[in-house]
N, C-alpha and C positions, 0 to 999 in steps of 0.2 A: 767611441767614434772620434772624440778628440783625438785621441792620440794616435789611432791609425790614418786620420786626417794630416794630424802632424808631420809626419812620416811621410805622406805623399806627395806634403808638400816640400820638406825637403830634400827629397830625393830627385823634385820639378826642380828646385832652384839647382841645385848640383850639376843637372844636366844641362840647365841654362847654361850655365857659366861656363863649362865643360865645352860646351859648341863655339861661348865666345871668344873665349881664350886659344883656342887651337889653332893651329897652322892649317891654313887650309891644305890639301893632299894632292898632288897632282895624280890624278886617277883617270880611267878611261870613263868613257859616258855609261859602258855598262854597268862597272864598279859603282858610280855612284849611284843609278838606278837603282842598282841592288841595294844598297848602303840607305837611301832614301825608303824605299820599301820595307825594310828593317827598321826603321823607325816608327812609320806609319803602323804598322803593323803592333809593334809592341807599346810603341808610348800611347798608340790613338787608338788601340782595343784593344789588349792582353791589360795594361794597367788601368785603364776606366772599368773593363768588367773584371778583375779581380777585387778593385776599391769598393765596387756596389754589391760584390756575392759577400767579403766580408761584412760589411755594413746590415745586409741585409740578414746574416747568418745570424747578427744580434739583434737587428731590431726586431724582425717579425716573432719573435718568444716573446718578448716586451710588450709590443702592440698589443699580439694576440692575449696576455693576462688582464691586459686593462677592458677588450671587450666585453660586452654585457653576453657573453654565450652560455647557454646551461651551464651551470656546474656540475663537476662529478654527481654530487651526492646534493641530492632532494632541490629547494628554489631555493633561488637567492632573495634575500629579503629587499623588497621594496621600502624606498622613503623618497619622497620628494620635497624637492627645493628651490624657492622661489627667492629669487633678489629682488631687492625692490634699492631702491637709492637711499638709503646708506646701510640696510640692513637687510636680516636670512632669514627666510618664513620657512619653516622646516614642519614639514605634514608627515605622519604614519597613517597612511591610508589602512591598514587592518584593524587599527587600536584607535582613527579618528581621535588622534595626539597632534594639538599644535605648538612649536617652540620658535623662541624668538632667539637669536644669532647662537645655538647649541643646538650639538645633534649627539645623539645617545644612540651608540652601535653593541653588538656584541662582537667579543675580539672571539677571531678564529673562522668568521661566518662571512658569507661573499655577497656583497651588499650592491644594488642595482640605484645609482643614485638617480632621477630623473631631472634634471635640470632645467629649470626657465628661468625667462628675465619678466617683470614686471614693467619696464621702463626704459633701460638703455641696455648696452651688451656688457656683462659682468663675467668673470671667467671664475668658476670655484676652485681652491688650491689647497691641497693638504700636501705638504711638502711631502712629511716623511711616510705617508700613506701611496701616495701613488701621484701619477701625473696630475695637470691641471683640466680644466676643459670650458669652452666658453658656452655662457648661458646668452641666448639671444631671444628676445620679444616677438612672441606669436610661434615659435619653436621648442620643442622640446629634444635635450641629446641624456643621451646613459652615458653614465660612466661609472663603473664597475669599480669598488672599493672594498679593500678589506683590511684587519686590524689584525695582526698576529698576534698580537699580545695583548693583556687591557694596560689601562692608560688614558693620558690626556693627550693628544693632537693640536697643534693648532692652525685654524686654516684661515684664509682672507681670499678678497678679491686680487685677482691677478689681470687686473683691464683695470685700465683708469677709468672710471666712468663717474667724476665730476668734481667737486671741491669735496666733498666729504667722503673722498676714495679713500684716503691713509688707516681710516677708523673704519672700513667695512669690514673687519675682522671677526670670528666666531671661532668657539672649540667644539672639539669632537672627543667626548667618553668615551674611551671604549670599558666598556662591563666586561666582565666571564658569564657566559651563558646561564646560569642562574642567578646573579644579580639583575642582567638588563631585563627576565623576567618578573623578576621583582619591579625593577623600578617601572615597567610597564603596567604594574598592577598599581600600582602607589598614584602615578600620574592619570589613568584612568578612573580610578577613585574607588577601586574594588576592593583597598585596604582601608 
């Protein structure tokens, strides 16, 4: 998007300058009607809806992966997350697992985060996982998360939300599908 922004934008300044610098044309009223219409036409709709179909040609594949929609293949795994000021209350509702600023995923697996705030509006961020998304008080949002590979993550608040904003930080494990089953048996206490 930057870049084809870039692009539009200098292609606007060129034309700026292009109209300032010219000689005006001695021309008939028709000529320049037409000449005026030629502009209208292509700088003020041919170039705003080509700028927004590209735009949109990328973003809506984007958008649409970060949605919470079925997945192809079987559910996506629920966990919810709760901010509180200055730290991440992380629930497994199936396995009734609770963690403090860590969240244990499996990598490969499409993962339904449910998001609230306990207190002020906090935004959850895993950079290299996927977008951000703001958690707000008395609301709940999804944001659709997955791990491609296992690993560590690390995510933080992305909302200032007070003097001990810098340090709302947490990681995110990702397991391979038979460790985080493991480690779901371990933290449950069935080992």
């Amino acid at each position: 998007m930057f870049s084809w922004f870039t692009f539009v934008l200098v292609v606007v300044i060129a034309l700026w300058l292009h109209a300032i610098r010219r000689a005006p044309a001695r021309v008939s009223k028709a000529r320049a009607r037409q000449v005026q219409n030629r502009w209208i036409l292509w700088g003020g709709l041919a170039l705003p809806i080509a700028s927004m179909a590209v735009i949109l040609a990328f973003g809506i594949p984007a958008g649409h992966r970060m949605l919470p929609l079925p997945p192809e293949q079987g559910e996506a795994l629920r966990i919810d997350v709760t901010a509180h000021q200055w730290w991440w209350e992380v629930h497994y509702p199936e396995s009734n697992i609770t963690l403090k600023d860590e969240l244990h995923i499996p990598a490969g697996v499409p993962l339904d985060l449910h998001l609230t705030s306990a207190d002020v509006i906090h935004s959850f961020w895993v950079p290299r996982l996927g977008g951000k998304l703001d958690m707000l008080p008395g609301r709940t949002n999804v944001l659709r998360l997955q791990a491609d590979k296992p690993g560590v993550y690390r995510g933080r608040c992305a909302e200032f939300c007070g003097t001990q904003h810098a340090h709302m930080k947490f990681t995110v494990t990702a397991h391979s599908p038979g460790e985080y089953q493991a480690w779901l048996r371990r933290e449950a206490g069935d080992e």
